[in-house]
C-alpha positions in Angstrom: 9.2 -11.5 20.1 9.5 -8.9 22.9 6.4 -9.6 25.2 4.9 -8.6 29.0 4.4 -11.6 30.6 4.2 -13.8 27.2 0.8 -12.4 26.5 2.2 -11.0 22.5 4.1 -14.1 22.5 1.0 -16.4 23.5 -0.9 -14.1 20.7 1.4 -14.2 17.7 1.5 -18.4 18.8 -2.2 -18.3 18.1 -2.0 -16.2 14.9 0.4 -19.1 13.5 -2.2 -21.7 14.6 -5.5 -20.0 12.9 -3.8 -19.3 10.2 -1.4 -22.2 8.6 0.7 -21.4 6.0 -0.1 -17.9 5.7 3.5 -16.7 5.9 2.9 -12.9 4.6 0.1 -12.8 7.2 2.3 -14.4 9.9 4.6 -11.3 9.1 3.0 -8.5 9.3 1.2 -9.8 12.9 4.5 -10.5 14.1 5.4 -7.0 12.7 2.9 -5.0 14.8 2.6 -7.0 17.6 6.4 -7.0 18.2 5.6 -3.0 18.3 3.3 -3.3 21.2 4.9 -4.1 24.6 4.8 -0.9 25.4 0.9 -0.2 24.8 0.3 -3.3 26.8 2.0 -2.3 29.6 0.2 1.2 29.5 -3.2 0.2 28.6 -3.9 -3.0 30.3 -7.1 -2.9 29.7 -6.6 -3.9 25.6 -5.4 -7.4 26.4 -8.4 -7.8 28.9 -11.2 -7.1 26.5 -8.8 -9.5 24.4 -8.5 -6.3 21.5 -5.3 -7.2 20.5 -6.2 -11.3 19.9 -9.9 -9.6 18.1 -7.6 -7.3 15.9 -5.8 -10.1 13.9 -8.7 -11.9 13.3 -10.9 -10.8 10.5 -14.5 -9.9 10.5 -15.5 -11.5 7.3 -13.3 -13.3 4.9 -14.8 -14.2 1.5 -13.7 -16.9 -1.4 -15.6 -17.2 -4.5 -15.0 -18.6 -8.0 -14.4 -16.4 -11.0 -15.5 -18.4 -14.4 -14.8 -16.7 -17.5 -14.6 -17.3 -21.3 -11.4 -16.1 -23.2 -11.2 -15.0 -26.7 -11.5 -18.2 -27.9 -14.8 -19.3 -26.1 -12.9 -21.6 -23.2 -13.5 -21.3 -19.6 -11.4 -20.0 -17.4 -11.4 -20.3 -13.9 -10.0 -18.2 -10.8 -10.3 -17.6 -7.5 -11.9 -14.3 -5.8 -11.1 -13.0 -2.3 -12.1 -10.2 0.0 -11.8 -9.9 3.5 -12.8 -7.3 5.6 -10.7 -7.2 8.2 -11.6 -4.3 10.7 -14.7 -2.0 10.7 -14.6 0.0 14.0 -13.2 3.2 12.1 -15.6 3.0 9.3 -16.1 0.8 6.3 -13.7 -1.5 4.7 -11.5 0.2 3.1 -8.8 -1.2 0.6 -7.8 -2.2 -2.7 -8.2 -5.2 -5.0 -4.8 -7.1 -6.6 -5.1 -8.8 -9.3 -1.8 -11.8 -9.4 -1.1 -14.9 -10.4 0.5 -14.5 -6.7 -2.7 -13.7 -4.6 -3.9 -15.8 -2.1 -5.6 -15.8 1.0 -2.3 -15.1 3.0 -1.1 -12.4 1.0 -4.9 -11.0 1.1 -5.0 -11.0 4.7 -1.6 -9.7 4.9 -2.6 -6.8 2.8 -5.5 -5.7 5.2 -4.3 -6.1 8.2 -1.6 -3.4 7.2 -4.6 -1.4 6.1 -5.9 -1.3 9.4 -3.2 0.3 10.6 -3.0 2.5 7.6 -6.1 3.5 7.5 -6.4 4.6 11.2 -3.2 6.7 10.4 -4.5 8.9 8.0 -7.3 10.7 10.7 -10.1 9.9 8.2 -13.3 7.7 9.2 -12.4 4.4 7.1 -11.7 1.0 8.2 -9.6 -1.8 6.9 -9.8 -4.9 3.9 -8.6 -6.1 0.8 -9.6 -8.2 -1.5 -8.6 -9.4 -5.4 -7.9 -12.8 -7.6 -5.0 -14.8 -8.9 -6.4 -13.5 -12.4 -3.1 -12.6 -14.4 -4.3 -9.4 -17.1 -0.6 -9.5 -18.7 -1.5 -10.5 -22.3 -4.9 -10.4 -21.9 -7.1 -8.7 -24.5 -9.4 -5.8 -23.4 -12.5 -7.8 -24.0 -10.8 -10.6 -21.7 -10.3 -8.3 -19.0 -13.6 -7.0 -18.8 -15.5 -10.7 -18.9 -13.5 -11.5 -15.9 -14.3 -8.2 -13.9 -17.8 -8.1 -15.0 -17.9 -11.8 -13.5 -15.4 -11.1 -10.2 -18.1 -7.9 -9.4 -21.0 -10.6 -9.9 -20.4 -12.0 -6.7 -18.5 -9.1 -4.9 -21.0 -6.7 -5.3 -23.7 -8.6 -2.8 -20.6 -7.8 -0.2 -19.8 -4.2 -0.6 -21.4 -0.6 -0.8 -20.5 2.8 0.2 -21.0 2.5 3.8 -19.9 -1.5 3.6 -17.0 -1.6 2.0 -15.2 0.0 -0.7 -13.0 -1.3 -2.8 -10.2 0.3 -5.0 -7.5 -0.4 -7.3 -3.9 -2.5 -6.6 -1.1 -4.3 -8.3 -3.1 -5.5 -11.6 -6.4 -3.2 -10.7 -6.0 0.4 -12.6 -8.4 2.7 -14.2 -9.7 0.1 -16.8 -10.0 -2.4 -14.9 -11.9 -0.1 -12.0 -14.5 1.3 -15.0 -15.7 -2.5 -16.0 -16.2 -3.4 -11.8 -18.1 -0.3 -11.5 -20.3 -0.6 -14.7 -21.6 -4.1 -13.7 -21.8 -3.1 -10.1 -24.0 0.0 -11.3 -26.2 -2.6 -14.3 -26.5 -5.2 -11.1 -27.4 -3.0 -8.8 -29.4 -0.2 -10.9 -28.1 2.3 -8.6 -24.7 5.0 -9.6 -23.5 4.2 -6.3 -20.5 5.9 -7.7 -19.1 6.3 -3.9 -18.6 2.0 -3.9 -15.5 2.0 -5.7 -12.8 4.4 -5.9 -10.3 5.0 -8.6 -13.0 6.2 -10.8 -12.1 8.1 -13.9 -12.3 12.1 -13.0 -15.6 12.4 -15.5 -17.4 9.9 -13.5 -16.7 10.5 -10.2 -13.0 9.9 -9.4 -11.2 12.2 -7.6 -7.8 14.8 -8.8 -4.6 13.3 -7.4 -5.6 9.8 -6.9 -3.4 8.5 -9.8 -0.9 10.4 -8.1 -1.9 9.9 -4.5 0.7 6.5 -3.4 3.8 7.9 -5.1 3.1 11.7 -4.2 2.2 10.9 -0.2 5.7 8.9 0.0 7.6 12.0 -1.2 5.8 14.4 0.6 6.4 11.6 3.7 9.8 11.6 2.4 10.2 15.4 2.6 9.2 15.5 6.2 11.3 12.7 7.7 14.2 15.2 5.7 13.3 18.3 7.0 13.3 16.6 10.6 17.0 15.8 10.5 17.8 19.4 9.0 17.9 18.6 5.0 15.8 18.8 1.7 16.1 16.4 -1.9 18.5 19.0 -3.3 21.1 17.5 -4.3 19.9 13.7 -3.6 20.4 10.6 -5.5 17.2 8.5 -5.2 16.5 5.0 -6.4 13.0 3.6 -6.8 12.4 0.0 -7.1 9.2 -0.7 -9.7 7.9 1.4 -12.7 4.5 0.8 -12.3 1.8 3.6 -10.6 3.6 4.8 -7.3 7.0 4.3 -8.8 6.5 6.9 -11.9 4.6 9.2 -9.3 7.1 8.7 -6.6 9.7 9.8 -9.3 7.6 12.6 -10.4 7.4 13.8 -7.0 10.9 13.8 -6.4 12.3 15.4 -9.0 9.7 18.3 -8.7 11.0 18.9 -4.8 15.0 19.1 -6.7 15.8 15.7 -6.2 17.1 12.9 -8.6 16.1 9.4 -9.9 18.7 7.7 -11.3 17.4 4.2 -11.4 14.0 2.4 -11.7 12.8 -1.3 -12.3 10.7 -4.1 -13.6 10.5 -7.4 -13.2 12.9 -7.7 -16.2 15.7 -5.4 -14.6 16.6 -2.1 -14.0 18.0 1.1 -16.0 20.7 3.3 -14.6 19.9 6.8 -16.1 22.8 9.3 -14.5 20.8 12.1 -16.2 17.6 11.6 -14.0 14.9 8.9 -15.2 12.8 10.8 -17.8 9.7 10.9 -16.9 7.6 11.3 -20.0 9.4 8.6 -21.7 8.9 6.0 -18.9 5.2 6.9 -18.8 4.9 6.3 -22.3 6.9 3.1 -21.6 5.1 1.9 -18.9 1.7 3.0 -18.8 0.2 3.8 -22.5 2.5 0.7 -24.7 3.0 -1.1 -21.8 6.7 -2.1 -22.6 9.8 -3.8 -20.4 11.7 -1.6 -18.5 14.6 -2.2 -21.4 12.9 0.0 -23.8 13.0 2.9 -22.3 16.9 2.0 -21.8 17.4 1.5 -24.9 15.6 5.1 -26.5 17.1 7.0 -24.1 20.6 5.7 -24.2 20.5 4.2 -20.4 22.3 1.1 -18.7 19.9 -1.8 -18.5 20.7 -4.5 -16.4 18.8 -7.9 -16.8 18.0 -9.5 -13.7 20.2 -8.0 -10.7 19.3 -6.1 -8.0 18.4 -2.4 -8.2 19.5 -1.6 -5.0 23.2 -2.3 -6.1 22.8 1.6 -7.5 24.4 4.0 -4.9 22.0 6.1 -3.7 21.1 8.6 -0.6 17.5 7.7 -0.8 16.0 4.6 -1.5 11.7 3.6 -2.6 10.8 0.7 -2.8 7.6 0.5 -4.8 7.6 -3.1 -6.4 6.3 -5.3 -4.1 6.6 -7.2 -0.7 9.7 -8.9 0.4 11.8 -7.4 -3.0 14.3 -5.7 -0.7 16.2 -8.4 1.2 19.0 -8.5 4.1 21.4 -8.7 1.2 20.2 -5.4 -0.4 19.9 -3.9 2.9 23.5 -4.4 3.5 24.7 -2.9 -0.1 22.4 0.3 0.4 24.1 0.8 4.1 27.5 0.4 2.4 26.7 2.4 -0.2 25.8 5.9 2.3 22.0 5.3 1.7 20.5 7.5 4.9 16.7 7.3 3.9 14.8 4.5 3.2 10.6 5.2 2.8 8.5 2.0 1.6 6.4 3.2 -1.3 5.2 -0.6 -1.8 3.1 -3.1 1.1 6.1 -4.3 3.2 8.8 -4.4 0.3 11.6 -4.5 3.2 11.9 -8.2 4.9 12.2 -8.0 8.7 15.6 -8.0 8.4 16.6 -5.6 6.2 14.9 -3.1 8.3 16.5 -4.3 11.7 19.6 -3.9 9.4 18.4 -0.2 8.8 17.9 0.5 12.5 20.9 -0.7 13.6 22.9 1.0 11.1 20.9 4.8 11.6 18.9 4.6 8.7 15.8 6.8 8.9 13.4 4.0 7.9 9.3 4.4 7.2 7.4 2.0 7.0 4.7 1.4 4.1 2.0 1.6 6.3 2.3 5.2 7.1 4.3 6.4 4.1 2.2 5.0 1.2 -0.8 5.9 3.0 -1.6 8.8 0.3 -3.3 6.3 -1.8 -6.0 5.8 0.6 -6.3 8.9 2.0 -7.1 10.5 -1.5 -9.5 7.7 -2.1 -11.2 8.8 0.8 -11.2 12.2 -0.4 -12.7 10.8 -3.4 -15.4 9.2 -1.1 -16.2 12.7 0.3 -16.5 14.1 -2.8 -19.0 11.3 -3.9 -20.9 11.9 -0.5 -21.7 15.7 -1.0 -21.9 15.2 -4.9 -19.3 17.5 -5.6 -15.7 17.3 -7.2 -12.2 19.5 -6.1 -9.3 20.5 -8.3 -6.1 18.8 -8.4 -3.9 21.9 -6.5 -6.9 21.6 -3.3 -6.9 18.2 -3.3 -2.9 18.0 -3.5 -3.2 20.3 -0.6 -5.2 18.0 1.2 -3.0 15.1 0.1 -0.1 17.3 1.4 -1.5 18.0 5.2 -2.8 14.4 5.1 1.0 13.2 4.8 2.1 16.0 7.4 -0.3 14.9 9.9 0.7 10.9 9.2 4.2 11.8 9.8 3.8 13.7 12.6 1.5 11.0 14.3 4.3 8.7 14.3 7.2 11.1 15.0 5.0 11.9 18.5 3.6 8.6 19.2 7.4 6.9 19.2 8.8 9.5 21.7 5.7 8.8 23.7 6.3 5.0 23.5 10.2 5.6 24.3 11.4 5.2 20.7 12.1 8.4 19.8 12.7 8.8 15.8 11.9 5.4 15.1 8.6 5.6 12.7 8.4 2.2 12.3 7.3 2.0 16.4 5.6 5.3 16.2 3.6 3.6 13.2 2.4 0.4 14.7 1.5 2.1 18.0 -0.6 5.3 16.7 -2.1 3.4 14.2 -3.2 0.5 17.0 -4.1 2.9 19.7 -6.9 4.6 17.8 -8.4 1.1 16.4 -8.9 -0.3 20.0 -10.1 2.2 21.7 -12.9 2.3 18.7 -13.5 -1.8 19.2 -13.3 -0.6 23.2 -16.3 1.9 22.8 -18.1 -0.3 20.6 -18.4 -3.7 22.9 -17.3 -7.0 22.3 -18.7 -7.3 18.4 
């Protein structure tokens, strides 16, 4: 831990100790606060009105119990979280994940990024997350929507349009976003429709938020490129996942000239030299929700079970899956391999040391908290159009997607010269994204 006088050191101690066994959470606090010697050193004043140590500790964190019947009349039971982590910016802002995975760790991991994300983005929203160890792989329709009508039954006491609002995540798409909303709206008897966002375009979603994750990395992408003099002609990409922000990612890239040649699922991956084909994989993946093998198989790809998609040579490389899927190991092969651009497209998909491996070795590296920020940006467009009762078209709200992005980059780009870490967006992330926070909690009193 780098550290002025032991005070981050003495902080990240205490994270550990109010927060056993929380190793994702341990993680990314260890993550920004390794960021912010500098800040401390240049604005004393956030260690004396103890911001930093108030900054990693939630305002609210909420467990509940989820019961619900299955097809066959028996109970199920799960666990419901949400915790709102930071409000000075404006309300809780982040999605729901549903995962046999999630816990409170992974939870709080998950919001404290947002934090930071959120503040990146220049838009009035503060940070949470929330979701259940629910698992909706092979469950009917009718099963999916008894357990979000009984998740919402106890969220919905918590959130609101100037509270917190919710979206989706891993697990949480358009479906399951329309059953939360309808029992919010029959609880409630209000069309609060600005409480959740995510929302299907005829009733009250925004243009481009399907899109939003996958498009923002690219367009994040396409800066960080023009920076050091170059464009995606010509460039082999690889994106980890085939969910959401991977098929959007990919769509992205190929419409700015470059190529995907390989793509994932938990099964494997598919080497497609031609270019992943992005109508079959969406037909794959997101309307007969298929393996990753299937669409290797109709189009005549390499499918490899198991492995390591990052063993594909590449120039670029997205990770989209999820956090902690690209390892030292991977890290190494992708430096071997000529791989100059790595932009996270998933929550923290690169372990701490892959990306010390990437700085070391001159990898232009972005971190997920300012290059997958599209997501929430475009959900807070979605929030503005809810708030003025009106709705945009996909090219204005691309466009706003598009300067959104520009102005993320750029924040970070500035913010690590200004730190004296110039080009390194990881630093430039942490500290821009930080700065605006606290001096928010600052102007707001000890709260």
């Amino acid at each position: 831990m780098i550290h002025v006088d032991g005070t981050l050191d003495t902080l990240y101690d205490e994270v550990l100790k109010r927060n056993p066994g929380e190793t994702e959470f341990h993680q990314a606090a260890r993550e920004v606060l390794e960021s912010l010697a500098p800040v401390v050193t240049k604005h004393p004043e956030y260690v004396d009105a103890a911001v930093i140590r108030r900054v990693c500790e939630p305002e609210r964190q909420i467990i509940f119990r989820v019961p619900w019947q299955d097809d066959s009349g028996a109970v199920q039971l799960n666990r419901g979280f949400r915790v709102e982590f930071n409000s000075a910016l404006g309300p809780y802002k982040g999605g729901l994940r549903f995962h046999p995975s999630v816990y409170l760790g992974i939870v709080k991991f998950l919001g404290f990024e947002q934090i930071f994300k959120n503040s990146l983005t220049g838009l009035p929203i503060g940070g949470g997350k929330g979701g259940s160890d629910f698992d909706p792989k092979g469950r009917s329709d009718g099963e999916i929507m008894r357990f979000c009508q009984s998740f919402m039954t106890e969220l919905y006491r918590h959130i609101g349009e100037y509270t917190d609002v919710p979206a989706g995540d891993i697990g949480v798409g358009g479906r399951e976003i329309g059953y939360l909303f309808g029992q919010y709206k029959r609880i409630t008897n209000r069309y609060e429709s600005g409480v959740l966002t995510g929302k299907g375009i005829t009733w009250g979603g925004s243009q481009v938020r399907t899109e939003a994750t996958g498009y923002g990395t690219v367009y994040f992408l396409d800066e960080m490129l023009k920076t050091g003099g170059q464009s995606f002609d010509g460039k082999r990409v690889v994106v980890s996942g085939s969910g959401n922000v991977a098929v959007y990612a990919t769509e992205k890239v190929e419409q700015l000239g470059g190529t995907v040649v390989a793509c994932s699922d938990s099964s494997g991956y598919v080497v497609d030299e031609k270019g992943i084909d992005l109508s079959l994989l969406k037909d794959v993946k997101e309307i007969r929700r298929e393996r990753i093998s299937a669409y290797a198989e109709e189009r005549g790809a390499i499918y490899v079970p198991g492995g390591s998609v990052w063993d594909v040579p590449c120039d670029i490389a997205i990770p989209c899956a999820t956090q902690n899927e690209l390892d030292a190991d991977a890290a190494d092969r992708l430096i071997k391999n000529g791989t100059s651009y790595v932009a996270e497209g998933a929550n923290m998909p690169c372990t701490p040391e892959a990306v010390r491996l990437f700085s070391d070795a001159g990898v232009s590296f972005a971190p997920g908290k300012a290059a997958n920020a599209g997501g929430v940006a475009t959900s807070a467009l979605e929030m503005q159009q809810n708030a003025s009762r009106d709705s945009w078209s996909f090219d204005y709200t691309e466009d706003r997607l598009a300067d959104i992005m520009r102005g993320v980059h750029d924040r970070c780009l500035e913010t690590a010269d200004e730190y004296g870490s110039p080009g390194d967006y990881a630093t430039g992330a942490n500290i821009a994204g930080f700065i605006r926070v606290a001096n928010a909690m600052l102007a707001q009193g000890v709260i």
